[in-house]
OpenMM code with the backbone's topology and positions (N, CA, C; nanometers):
from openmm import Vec3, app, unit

residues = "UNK UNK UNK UNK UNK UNK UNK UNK UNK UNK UNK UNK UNK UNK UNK UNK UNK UNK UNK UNK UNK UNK UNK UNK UNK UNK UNK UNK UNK UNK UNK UNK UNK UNK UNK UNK UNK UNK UNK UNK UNK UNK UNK UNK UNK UNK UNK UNK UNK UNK UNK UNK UNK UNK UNK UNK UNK UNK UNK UNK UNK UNK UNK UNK UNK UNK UNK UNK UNK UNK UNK UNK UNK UNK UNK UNK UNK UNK UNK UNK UNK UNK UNK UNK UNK UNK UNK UNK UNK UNK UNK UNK UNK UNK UNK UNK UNK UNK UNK UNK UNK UNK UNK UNK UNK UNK UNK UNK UNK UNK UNK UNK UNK UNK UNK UNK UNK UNK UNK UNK UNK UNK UNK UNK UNK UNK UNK UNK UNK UNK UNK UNK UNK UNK UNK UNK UNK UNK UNK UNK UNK UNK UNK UNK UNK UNK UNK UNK UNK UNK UNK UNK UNK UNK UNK UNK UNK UNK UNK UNK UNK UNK UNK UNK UNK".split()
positions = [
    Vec3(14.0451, 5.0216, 9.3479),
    Vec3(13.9894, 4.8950, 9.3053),
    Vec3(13.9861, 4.8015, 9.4261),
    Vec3(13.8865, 4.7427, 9.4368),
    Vec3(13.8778, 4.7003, 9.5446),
    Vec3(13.8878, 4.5115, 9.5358),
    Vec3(13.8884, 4.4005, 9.6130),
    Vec3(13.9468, 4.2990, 9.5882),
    Vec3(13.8182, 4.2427, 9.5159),
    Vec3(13.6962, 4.2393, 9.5712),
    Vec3(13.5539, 4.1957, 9.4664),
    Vec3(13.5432, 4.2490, 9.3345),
    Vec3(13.6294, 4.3707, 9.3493),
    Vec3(13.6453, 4.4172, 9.1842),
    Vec3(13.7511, 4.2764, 9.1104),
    Vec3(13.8649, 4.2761, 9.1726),
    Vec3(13.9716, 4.2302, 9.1259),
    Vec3(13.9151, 4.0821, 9.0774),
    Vec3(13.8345, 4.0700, 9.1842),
    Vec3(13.7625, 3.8823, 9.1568),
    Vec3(13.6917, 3.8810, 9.0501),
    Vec3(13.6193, 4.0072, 9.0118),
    Vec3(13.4872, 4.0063, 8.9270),
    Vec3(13.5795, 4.0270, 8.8162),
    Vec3(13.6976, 4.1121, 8.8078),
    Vec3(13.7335, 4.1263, 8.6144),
    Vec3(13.7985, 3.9788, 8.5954),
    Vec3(13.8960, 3.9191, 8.6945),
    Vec3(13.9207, 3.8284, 8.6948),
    Vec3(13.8480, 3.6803, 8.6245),
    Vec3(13.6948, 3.6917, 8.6767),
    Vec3(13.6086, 3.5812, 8.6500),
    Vec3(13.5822, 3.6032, 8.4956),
    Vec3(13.5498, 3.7487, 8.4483),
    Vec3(13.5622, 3.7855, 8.2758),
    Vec3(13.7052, 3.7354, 8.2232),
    Vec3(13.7509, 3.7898, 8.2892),
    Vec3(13.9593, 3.7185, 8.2341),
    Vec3(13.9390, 3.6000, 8.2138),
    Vec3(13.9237, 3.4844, 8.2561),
    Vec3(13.8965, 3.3554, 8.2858),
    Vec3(13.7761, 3.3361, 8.1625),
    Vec3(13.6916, 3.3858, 8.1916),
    Vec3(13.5368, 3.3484, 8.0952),
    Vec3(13.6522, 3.3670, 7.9084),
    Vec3(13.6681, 3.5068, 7.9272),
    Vec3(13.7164, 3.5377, 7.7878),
    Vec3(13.8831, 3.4459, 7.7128),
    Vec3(13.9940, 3.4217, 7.8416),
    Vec3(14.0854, 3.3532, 7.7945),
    Vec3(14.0655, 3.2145, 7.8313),
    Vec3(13.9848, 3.1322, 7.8933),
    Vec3(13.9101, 3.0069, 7.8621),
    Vec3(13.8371, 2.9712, 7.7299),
    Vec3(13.7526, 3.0531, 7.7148),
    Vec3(13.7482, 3.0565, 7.5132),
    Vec3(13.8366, 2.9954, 7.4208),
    Vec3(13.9446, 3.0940, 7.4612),
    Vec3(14.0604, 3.0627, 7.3700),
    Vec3(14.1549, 2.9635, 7.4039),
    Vec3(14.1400, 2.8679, 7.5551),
    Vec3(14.2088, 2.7449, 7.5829),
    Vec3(14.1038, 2.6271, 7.5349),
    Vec3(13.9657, 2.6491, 7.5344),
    Vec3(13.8801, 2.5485, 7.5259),
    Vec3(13.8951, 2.4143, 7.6201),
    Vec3(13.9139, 2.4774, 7.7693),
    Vec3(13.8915, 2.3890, 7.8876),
    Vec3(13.8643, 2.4493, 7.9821),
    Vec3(13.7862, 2.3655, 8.0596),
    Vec3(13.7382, 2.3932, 8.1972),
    Vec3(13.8042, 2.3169, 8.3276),
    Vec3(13.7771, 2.3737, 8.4437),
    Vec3(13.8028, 2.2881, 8.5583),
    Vec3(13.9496, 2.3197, 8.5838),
    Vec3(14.0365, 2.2273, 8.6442),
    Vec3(14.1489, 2.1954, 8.6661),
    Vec3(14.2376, 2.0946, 8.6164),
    Vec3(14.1969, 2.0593, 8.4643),
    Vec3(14.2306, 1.9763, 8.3662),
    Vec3(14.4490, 2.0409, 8.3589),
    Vec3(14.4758, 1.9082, 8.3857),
    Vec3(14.6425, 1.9098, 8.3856),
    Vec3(14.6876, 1.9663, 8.2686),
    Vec3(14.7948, 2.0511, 8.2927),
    Vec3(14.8278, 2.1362, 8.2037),
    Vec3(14.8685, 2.0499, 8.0728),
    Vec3(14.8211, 2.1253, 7.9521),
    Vec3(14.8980, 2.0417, 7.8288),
    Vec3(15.0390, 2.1306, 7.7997),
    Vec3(15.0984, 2.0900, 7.7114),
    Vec3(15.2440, 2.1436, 7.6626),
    Vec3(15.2081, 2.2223, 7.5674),
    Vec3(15.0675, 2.2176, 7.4750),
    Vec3(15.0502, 2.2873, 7.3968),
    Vec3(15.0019, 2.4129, 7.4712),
    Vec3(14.9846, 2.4697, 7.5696),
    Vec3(14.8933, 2.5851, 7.6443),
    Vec3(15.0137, 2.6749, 7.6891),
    Vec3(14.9933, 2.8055, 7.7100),
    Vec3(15.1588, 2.8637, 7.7660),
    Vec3(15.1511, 2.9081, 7.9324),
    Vec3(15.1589, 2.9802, 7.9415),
    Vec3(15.1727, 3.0173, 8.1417),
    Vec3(15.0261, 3.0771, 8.1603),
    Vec3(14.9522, 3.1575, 8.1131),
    Vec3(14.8439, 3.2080, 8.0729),
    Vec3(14.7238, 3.1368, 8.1012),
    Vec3(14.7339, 3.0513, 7.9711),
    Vec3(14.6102, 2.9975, 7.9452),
    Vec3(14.6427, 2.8510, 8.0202),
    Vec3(14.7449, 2.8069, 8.1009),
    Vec3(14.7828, 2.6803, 8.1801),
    Vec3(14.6841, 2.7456, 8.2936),
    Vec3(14.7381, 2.8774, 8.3481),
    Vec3(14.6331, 2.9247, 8.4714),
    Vec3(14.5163, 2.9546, 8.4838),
    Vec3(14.5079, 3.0371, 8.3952),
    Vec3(14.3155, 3.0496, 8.3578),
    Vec3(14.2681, 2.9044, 8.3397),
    Vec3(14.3080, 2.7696, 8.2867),
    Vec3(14.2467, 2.6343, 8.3082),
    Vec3(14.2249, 2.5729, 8.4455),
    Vec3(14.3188, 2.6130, 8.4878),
    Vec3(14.3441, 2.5809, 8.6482),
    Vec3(14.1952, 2.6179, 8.7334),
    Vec3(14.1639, 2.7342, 8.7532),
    Vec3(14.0602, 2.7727, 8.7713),
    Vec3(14.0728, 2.8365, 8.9093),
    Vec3(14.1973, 2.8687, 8.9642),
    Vec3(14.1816, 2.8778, 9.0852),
    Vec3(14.3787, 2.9924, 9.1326),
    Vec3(14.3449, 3.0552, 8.9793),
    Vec3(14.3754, 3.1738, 8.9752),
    Vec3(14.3303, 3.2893, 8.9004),
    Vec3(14.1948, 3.3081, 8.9690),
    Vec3(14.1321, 3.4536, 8.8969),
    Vec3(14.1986, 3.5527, 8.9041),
    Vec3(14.2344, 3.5774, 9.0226),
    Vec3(14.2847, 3.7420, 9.0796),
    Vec3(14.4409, 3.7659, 9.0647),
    Vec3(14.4881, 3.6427, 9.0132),
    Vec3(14.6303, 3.6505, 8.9484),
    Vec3(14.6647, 3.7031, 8.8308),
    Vec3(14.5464, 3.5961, 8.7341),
    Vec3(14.5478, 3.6421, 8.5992),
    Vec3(14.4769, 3.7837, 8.6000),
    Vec3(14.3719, 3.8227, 8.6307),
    Vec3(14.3119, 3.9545, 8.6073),
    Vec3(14.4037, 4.0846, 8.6329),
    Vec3(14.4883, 4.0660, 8.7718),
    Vec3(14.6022, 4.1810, 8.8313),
    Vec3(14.7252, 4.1816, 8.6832),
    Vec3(14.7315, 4.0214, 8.6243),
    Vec3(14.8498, 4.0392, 8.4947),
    Vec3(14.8006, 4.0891, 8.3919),
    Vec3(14.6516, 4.1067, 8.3793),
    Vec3(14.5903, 4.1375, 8.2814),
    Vec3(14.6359, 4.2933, 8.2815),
    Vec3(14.5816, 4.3541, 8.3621),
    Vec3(14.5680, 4.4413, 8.4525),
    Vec3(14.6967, 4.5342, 8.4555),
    Vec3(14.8264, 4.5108, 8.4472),
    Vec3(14.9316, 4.5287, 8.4788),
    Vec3(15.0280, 4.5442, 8.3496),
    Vec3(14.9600, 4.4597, 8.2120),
    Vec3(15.0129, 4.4422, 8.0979),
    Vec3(15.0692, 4.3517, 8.0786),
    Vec3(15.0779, 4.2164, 8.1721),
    Vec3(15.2130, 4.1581, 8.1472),
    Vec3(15.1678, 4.0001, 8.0742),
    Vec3(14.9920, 3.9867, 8.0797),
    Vec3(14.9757, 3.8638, 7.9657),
    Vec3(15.0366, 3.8636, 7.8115),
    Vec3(15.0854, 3.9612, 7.7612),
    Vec3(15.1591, 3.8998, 7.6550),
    Vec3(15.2890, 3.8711, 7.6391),
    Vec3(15.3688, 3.8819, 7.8155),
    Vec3(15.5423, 3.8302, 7.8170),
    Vec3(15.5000, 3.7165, 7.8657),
    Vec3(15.3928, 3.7368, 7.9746),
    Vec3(15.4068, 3.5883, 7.9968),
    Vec3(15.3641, 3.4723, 7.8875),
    Vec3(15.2526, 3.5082, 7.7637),
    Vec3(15.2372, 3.4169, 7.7133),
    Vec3(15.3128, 3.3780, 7.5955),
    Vec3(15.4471, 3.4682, 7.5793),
    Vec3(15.5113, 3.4497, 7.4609),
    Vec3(15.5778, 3.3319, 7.4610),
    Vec3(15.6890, 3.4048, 7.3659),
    Vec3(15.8408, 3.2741, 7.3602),
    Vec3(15.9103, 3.2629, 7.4865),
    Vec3(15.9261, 3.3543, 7.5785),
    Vec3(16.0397, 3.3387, 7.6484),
    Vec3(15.9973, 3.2134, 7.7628),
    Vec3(16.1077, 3.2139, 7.8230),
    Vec3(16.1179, 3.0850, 7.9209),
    Vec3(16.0678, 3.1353, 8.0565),
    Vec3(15.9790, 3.0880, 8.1326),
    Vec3(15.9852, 3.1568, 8.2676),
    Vec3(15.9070, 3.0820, 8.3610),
    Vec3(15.9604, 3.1198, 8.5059),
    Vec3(15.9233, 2.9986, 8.6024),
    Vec3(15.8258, 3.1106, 8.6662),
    Vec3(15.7010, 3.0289, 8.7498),
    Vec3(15.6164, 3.1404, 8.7577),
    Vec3(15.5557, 3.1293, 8.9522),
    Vec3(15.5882, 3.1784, 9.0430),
    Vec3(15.5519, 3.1299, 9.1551),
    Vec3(15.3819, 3.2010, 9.1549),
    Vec3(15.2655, 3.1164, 9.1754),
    Vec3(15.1842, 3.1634, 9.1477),
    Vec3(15.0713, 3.1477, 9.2802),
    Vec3(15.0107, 3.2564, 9.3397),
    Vec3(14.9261, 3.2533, 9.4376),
    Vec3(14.8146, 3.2121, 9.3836),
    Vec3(14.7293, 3.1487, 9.4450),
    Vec3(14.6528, 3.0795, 9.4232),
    Vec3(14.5368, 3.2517, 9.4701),
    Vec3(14.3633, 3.1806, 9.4374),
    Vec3(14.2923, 3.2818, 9.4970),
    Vec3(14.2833, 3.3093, 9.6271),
    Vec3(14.3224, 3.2065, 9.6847),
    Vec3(14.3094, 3.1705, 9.8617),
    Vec3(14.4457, 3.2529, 9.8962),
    Vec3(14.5429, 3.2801, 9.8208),
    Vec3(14.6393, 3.3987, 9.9427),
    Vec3(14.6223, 3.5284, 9.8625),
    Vec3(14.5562, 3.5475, 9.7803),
    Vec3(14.4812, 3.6624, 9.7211),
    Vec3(14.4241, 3.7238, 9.8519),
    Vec3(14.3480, 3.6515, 9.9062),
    Vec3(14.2399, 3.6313, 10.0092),
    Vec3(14.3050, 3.7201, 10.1438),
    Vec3(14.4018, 3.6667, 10.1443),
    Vec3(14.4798, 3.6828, 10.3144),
    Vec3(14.5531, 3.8502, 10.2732),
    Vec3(14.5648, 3.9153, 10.1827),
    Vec3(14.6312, 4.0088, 10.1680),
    Vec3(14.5042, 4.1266, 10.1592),
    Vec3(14.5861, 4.2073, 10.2624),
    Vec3(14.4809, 4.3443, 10.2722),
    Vec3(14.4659, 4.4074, 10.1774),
    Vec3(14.2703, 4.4788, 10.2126),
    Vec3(14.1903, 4.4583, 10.1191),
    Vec3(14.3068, 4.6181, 10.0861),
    Vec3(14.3311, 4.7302, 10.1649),
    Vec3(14.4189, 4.8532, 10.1525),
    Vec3(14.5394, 4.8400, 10.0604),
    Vec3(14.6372, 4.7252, 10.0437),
    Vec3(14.6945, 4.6662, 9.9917),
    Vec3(14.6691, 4.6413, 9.8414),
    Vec3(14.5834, 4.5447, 9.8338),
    Vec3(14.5253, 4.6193, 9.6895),
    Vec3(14.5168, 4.6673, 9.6190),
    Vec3(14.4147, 4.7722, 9.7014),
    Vec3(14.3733, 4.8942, 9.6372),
    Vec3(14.4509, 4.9866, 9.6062),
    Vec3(14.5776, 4.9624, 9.6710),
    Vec3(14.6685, 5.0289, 9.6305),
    Vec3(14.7841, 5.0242, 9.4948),
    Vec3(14.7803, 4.8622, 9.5101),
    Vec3(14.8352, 4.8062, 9.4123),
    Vec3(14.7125, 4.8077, 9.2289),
    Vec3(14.5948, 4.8757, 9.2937),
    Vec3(14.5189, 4.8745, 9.1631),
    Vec3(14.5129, 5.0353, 9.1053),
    Vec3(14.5300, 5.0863, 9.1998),
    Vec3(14.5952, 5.2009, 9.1408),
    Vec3(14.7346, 5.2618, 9.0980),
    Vec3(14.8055, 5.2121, 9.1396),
    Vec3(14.9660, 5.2313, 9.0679),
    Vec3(15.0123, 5.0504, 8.9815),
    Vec3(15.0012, 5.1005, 8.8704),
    Vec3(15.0361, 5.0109, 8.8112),
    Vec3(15.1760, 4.9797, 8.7905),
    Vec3(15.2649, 5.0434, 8.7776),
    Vec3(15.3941, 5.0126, 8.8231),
    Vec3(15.4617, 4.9105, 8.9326),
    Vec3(15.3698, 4.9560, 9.0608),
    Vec3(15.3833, 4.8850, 9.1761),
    Vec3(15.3614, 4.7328, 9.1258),
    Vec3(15.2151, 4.7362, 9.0939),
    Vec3(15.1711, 4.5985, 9.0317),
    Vec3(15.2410, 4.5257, 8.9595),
    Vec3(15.3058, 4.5908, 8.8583),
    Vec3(15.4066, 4.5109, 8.7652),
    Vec3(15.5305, 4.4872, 8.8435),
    Vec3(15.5526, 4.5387, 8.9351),
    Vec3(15.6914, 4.4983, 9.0359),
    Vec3(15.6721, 4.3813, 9.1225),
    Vec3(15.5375, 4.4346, 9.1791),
    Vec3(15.4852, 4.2773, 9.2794),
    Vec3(15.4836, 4.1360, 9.2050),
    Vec3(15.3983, 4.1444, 9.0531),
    Vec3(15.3941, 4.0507, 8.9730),
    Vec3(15.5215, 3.9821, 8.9697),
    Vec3(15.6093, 4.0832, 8.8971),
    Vec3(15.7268, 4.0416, 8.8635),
    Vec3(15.7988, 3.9717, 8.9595),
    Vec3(15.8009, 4.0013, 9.0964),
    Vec3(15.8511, 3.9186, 9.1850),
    Vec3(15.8128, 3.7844, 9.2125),
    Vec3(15.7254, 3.7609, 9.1414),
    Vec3(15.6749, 3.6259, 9.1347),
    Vec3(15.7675, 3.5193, 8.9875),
    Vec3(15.7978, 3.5767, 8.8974),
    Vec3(15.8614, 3.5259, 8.7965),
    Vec3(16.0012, 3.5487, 8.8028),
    Vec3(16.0629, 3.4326, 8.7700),
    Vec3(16.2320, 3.4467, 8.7550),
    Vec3(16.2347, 3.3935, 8.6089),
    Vec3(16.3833, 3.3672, 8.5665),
    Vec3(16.3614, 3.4121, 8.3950),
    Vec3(16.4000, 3.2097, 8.3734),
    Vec3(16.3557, 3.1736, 8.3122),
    Vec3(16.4046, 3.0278, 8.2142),
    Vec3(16.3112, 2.9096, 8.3338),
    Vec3(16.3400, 2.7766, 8.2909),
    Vec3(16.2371, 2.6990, 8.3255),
    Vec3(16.2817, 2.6333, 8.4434),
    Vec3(16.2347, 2.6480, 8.5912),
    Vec3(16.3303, 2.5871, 8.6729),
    Vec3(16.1681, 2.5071, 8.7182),
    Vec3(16.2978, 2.4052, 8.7338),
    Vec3(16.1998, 2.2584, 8.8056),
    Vec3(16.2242, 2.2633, 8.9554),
    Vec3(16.1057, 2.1756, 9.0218),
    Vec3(16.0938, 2.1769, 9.1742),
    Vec3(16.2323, 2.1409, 9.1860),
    Vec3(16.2742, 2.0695, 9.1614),
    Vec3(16.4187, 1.9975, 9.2117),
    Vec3(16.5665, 2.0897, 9.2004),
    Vec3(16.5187, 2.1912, 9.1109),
    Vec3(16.6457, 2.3303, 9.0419),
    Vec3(16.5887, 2.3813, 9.2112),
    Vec3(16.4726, 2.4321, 9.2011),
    Vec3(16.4684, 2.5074, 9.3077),
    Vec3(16.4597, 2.4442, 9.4488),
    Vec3(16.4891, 2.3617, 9.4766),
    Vec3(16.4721, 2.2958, 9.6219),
    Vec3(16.6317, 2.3295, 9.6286),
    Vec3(16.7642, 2.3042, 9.5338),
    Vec3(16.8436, 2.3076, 9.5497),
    Vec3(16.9463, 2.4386, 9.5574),
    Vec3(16.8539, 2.5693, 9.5601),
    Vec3(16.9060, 2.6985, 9.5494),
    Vec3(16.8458, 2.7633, 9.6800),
    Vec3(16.9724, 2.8540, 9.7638),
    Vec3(16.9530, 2.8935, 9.8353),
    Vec3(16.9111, 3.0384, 9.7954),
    Vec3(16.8673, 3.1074, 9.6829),
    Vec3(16.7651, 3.2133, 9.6281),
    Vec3(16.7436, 3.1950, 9.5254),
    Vec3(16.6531, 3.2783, 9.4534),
    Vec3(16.6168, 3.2751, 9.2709),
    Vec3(16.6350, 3.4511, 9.2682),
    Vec3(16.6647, 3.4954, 9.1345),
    Vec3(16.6715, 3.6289, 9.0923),
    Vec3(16.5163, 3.6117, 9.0191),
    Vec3(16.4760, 3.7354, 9.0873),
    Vec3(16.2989, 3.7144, 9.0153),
    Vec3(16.3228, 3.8513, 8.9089),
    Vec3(16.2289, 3.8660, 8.8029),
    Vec3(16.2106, 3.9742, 8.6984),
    Vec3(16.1885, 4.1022, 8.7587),
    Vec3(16.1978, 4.1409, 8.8377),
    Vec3(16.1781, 4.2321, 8.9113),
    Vec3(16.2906, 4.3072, 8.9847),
    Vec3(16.4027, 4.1741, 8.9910),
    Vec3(16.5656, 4.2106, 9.0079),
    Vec3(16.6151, 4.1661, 9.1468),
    Vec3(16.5095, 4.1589, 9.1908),
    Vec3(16.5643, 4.1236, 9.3764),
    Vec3(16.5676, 3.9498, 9.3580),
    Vec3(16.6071, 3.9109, 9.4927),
    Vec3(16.5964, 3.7532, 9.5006),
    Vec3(16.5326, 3.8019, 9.6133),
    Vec3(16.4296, 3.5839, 9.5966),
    Vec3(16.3839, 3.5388, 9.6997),
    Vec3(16.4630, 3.4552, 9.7666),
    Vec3(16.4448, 3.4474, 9.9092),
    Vec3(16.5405, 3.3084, 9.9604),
    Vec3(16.4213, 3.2209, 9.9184),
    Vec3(16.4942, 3.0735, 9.9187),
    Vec3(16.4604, 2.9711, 9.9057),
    Vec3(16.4898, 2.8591, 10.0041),
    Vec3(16.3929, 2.8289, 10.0834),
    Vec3(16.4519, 2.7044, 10.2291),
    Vec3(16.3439, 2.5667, 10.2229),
    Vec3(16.4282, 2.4839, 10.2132),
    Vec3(16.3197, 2.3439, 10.2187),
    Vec3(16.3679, 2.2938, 10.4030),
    Vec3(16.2388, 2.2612, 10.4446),
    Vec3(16.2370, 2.2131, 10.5441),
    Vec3(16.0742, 2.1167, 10.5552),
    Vec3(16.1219, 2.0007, 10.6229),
    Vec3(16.0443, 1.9037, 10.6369),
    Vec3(15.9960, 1.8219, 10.5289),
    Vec3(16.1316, 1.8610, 10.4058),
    Vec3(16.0473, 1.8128, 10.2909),
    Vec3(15.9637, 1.8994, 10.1660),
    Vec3(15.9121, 1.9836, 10.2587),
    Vec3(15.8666, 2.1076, 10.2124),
    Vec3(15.9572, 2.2357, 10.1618),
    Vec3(15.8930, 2.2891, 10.0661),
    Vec3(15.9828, 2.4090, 10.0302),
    Vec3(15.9260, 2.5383, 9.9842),
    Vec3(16.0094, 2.6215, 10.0326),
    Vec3(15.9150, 2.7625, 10.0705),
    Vec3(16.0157, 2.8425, 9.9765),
    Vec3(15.9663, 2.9681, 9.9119),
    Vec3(15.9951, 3.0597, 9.8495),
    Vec3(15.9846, 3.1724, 9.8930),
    Vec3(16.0550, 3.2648, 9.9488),
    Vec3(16.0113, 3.4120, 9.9684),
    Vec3(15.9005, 3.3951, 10.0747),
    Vec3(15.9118, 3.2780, 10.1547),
    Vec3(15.7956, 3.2449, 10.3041),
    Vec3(15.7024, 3.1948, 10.2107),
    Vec3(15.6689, 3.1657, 10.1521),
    Vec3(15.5425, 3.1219, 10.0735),
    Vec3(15.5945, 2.9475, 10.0178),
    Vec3(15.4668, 2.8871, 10.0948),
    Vec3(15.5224, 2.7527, 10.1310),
    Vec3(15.4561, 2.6817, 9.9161),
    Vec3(15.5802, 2.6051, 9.8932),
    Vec3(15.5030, 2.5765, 9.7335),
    Vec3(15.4348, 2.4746, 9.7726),
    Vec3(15.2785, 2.4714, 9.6839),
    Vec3(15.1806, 2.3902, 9.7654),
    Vec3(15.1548, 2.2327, 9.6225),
    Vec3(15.2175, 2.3134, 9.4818),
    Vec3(15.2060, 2.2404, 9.3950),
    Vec3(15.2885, 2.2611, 9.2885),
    Vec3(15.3985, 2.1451, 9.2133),
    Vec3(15.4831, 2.1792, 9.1723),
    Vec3(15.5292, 2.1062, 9.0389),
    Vec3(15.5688, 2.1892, 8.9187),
    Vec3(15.5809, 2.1529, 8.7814),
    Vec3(15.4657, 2.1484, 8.7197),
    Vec3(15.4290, 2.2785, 8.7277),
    Vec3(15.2636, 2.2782, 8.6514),
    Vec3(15.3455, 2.2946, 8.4695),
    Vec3(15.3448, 2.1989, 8.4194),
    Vec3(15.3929, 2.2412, 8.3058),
    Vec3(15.3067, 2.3284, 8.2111),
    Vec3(15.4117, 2.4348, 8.1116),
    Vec3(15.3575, 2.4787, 8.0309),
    Vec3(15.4507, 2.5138, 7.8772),
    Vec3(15.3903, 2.5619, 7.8213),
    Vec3(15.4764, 2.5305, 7.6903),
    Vec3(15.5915, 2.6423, 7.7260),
    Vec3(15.5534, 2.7415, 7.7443),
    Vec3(15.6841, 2.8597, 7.8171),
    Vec3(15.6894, 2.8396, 7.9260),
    Vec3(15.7166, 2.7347, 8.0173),
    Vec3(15.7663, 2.7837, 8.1461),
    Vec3(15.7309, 2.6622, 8.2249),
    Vec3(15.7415, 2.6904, 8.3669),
    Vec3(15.6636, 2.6326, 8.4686),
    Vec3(15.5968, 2.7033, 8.5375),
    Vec3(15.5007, 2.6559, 8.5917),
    Vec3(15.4369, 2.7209, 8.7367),
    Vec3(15.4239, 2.6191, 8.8819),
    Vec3(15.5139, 2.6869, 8.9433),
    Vec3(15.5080, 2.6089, 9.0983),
    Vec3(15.3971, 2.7068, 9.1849),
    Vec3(15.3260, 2.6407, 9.2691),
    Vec3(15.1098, 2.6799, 9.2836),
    Vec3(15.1894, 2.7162, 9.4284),
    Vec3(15.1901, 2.8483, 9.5159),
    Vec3(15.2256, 2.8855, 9.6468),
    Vec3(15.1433, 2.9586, 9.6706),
    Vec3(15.1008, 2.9165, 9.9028),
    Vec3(15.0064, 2.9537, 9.9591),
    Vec3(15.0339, 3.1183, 9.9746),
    Vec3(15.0729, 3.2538, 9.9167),
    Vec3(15.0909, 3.3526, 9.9821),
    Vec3(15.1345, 3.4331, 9.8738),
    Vec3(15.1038, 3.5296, 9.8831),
    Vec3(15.1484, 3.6622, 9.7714),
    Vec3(15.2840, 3.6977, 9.8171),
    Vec3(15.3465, 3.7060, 9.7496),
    Vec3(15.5149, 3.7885, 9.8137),
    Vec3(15.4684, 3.8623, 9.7173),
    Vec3(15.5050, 3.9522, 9.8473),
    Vec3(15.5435, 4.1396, 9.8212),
    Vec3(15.6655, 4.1765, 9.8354),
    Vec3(15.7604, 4.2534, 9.7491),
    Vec3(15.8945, 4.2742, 9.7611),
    Vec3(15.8625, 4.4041, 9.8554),
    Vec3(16.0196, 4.3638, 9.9465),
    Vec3(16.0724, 4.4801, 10.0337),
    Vec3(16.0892, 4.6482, 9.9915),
] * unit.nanometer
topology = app.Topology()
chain = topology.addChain("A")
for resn in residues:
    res = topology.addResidue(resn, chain)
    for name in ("N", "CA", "C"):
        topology.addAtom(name, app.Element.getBySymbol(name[0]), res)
């Protein structure tokens, strides 16, 4: 699968679970929307949601449970090789591990995480966590936008895909 694939089911992901949010654009998350349909509104995570689609994991993320969500935007979609991928679109396992390294479990706010020197992500490993200049980075991935609320969770918006070791 190649990354124009990943963009193109993505843009259907988006077309079809936009339906069911009934918003467009980058309209601020409501409390009524869950991690899901907060991102597909956003508009500017296709290749996130389509890979979770993809992977099986839109119905943990959109349930009951609590979960904080570090989320690449399409732009560090972008920066990650196209080989990379394709690799990750054929082993789905892998995919659900990479994903998972993006989610840790219950609702942590910018301020929980500025103050932890790692997070345990769903996936089982930790990321470090280092603020400098004000700024604060996750697993090298600098957070670019933070407390996207949602009814399960948060999502803090970071420039870069982390890939676990």
């Amino acid at each position: 699968m190649t990354l124009r694939s990943i963009m193109a089911a993505g843009t259907a992901t988006t077309l079809a679970v936009g339906a069911l949010t009934a918003s467009s654009g980058a309209a601020p998350a409501k409390p009524d929307r869950n991690i899901v349909q907060t991102a597909v509104a956003a508009g500017q995570f296709t290749t996130l949601t389509s890979l979770v689609q993809q992977a099986g994991l839109a119905p943990t993320l959109a349930g009951k449970g609590r979960f904080t969500v570090f989320a690449p935007t399409d732009e560090a979609f972008a920066k990650v090789p196209e080989s990379t991928l394709t690799a990750l679109g054929k082993d789905r396992a892998k995919l659900r591990k990479v994903l998972l390294h993006h989610v840790a479990k219950g609702r942590l706010t910018a301020s929980t995480v500025a103050k932890r020197r790692s997070i345990r992500m769903l996936d089982g490993t930790r990321v470090a966590v280092r603020t400098r200049g004000g700024k604060v980075y996750v697993g090298g991935a600098r957070v670019t936008s933070a407390n996207v609320r949602a009814s399960n969770g948060i999502i803090h918006v970071i420039d870069a895909v982390l890939i676990p070791r």
